[in-house]
C-alpha positions, 0 to 999 in steps of 0.5 A: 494914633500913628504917623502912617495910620492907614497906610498899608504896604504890602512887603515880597522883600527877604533878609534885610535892606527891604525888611528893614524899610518895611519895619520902619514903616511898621513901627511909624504905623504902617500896616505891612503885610509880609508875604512868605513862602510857605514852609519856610518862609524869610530865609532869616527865620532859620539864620542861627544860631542863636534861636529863641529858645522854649521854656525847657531852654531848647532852640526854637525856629525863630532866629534872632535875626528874624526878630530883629528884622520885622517887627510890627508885621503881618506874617501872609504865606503865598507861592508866587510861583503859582498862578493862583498865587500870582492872582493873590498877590495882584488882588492884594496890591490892589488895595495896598498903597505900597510895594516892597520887593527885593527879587532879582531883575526880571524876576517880578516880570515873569511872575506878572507881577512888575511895576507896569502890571501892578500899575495897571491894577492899582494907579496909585501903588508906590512900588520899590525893588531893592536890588544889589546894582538897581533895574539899569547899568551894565551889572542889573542882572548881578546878584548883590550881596551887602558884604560884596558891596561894600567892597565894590563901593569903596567901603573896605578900602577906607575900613580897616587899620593903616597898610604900613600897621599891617593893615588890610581890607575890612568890612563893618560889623554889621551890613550897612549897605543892607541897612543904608539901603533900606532907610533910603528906601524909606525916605523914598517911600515916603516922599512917593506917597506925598507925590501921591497925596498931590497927583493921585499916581504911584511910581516906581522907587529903584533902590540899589545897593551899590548906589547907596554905598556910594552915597554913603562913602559921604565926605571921602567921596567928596574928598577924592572927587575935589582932590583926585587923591585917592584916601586910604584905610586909616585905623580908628584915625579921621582923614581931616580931623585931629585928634579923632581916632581910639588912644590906649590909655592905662592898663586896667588893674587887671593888667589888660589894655584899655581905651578910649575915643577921643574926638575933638572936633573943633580948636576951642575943644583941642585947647580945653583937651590940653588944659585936661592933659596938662599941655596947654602949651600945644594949643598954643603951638603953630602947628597944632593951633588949628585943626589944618595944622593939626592935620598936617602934623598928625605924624608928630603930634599923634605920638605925642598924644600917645605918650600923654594919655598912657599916664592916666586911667581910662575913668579918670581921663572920661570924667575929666574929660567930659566935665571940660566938654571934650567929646570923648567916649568908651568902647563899649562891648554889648554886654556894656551898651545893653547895659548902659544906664543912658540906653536903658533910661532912652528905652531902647530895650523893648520887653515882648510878651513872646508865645515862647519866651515871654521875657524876650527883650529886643531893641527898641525903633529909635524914632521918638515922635511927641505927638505920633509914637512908634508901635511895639508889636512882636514880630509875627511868631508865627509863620502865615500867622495872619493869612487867614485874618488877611485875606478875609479882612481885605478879600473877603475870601471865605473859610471854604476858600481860604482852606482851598487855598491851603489844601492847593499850597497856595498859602 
């Protein structure tokens, strides 16, 4: 059994930030019925390369980032901008407990199928619209796109290496406004469906992009709005710890440069990392004793550190350093990470028996409940896969009606 066993949710979101809050709910044991266009489906189907590829080794229509992104799914083909489509959609909601989309303000409106319509169907429908700027403000009506956001929401002017290093405005390798977006648009889901649990009524969840970027901005928000000074970009440096940020150290036999990360992130782990170093007197020196002087000398105590870890070899200075509890860490390519003996004994790889690769590995979810374990079902490979299983099992609609349907390219 799973911890949402019985909740099911009804999924018209695309790409990624609400995908990615209807594949948590998926693999917590939410039945999420994912609504497509038909022929074509998720834009993410075709947003390859790479593809998955057949067994003669040719690509398939199935990009990685659509694997990625919906696991634990059922896959619905329906034309909302049909009326009959609309009527679907609006029978199926009514037996939903959730509602995930991710259209333009106003868009869900002209399709009759807005929170306040839905509501009137169904009074217990936990309804979430994900949107770049949310359903209110002076941009609602913006388009909002992750990159965008993170610019927009401070992101980039703290990401990225120092402007006196010929540093500039850099976004984070993967989409994290996507991604923060629909975690809290999880959390929030979920605390709607307890409210429901309490008083029998649904609401209406407003998740916005841009305002979960803000949020996440985390302690330098806190620290501009409690300084007024604006931070900066700082490389691979913390802004209020030292030292926390990447150091070379020396070459690989092969001559090329190597790193590692240290982060020490208390004075007890500062004087442990100089006994490791052989400098146990800068623990002891005033301005380096406790993490604020730390902080307020970094420009001399920085390069000095530099000079220290050169002397020795990125796998010396890991082992000595972990064996002395000093946090610390390599900077792993993929290859490494999937690699890792620590993520493969954490079985964070999944092996999916796929119709057209039946050795595809994925990443696993990386929730691990004791009592309530997470599902592993595939992505739906196909798309409309579950169209017909759908609408008879929840409507009861008939072969003759369900072809109807198809034939009218409804489904």
């Amino acid at each position: 059994m799973n911890s949402l066993d019985g909740i099911r949710v009804l999924d018209l979101s695309r790409v990624l930030a609400g995908p990615w809050c209807t594949q948590t709910l998926a693999d917590l044991g939410a039945d999420v019925i994912k609504i497509e266009r038909p022929g074509s489906g998720d834009d993410t189907r075709g947003w390859g390369p790479p593809f998955l590829k057949d067994a003669q080794g040719q690509d398939t229509a199935e990009a990685a980032y659509y694997l990625g992104t919906n696991r634990n799914k059922r896959s619905v083909t329906c034309d909302i901008a049909q009326p009959d489509g609309q009527q679907l959609i609006r029978e199926l909601a009514a037996k939903c407990d959730v509602f995930v989309e991710n259209f333009k303000v106003g868009d869900m409106a002209r399709y009759g199928l807005d929170f306040d319509s839905l509501h009137a169907v169904n009074p217990r429908l936990v309804y979430c619209s994900v949107t770049g700027f949310g359903q209110t403000g002076p941009y609602r009506e913006r388009a909002g796109y992750d990159y965008a956001i993170q610019g927009m929401g401070g992101l980039m002017s703290i990401t990225g290496e120092r402007d006196d290093l010929g540093g500039g405005p850099q976004k984070v390798g993967v989409a994290v406004a996507d991604l923060f977006t629909g975690m809290y648009a999880t959390v929030a889901i979920l605390a709607a469906l307890r409210h429901v649990e309490r008083t029998g009524t649904g609401q209406h969840l407003d998740m916005a992009l841009l305002d979960t970027q803000v949020a996440m901005l985390a302690n330098l928000g806190a620290n501009y709005l409690v300084s007024g000074q604006v931070p900066r970009r700082a490389g691979n440096a913390h802004q209020n710890i030292v030292p926390y940020q990447v150091f070379e150290v020396a070459p690989a036999p092969d001559g090329s440069k190597e790193y590692i990360i240290l982060a020490v992130g208390n004075d007890g782990q500062f004087a442990k990392f100089c006994a490791v170093a052989g400098q146990p007197e800068l623990a002891k020196d005033p301005r380096y004793a406790k993490n604020q002087d730390r902080v307020r000398h970094r420009t001399v105590l920085v390069p000095l550190l530099e000079g220290v870890l050169r002397q020795r070899s990125k796998s010396d200075w890991l082992s000595s350093l972990e064996a002395a509890k000093v946090p610390c860490g390599a900077i792993n390519n993929l290859a490494e990470v999937f690699a890792d003996p620590h993520i493969l004994g954490r079985g964070m790889i999944t092996p999916w028996a796929h119709p057209l690769q039946p050795d595809l590995r994925l990443v696993s979810s990386p929730m691990k409940l004791s009592g309530t374990p997470v599902r592993t079902d595939l992505p739906p490979p196909l798309l409309g896969q579950h169209t017909d299983e759908v609408l008879a099992e929840m409507l009861g609609y008939s072969a003759q009606r369900l072809s109807a349907l198809r034939s009218q390219g409804i489904t």
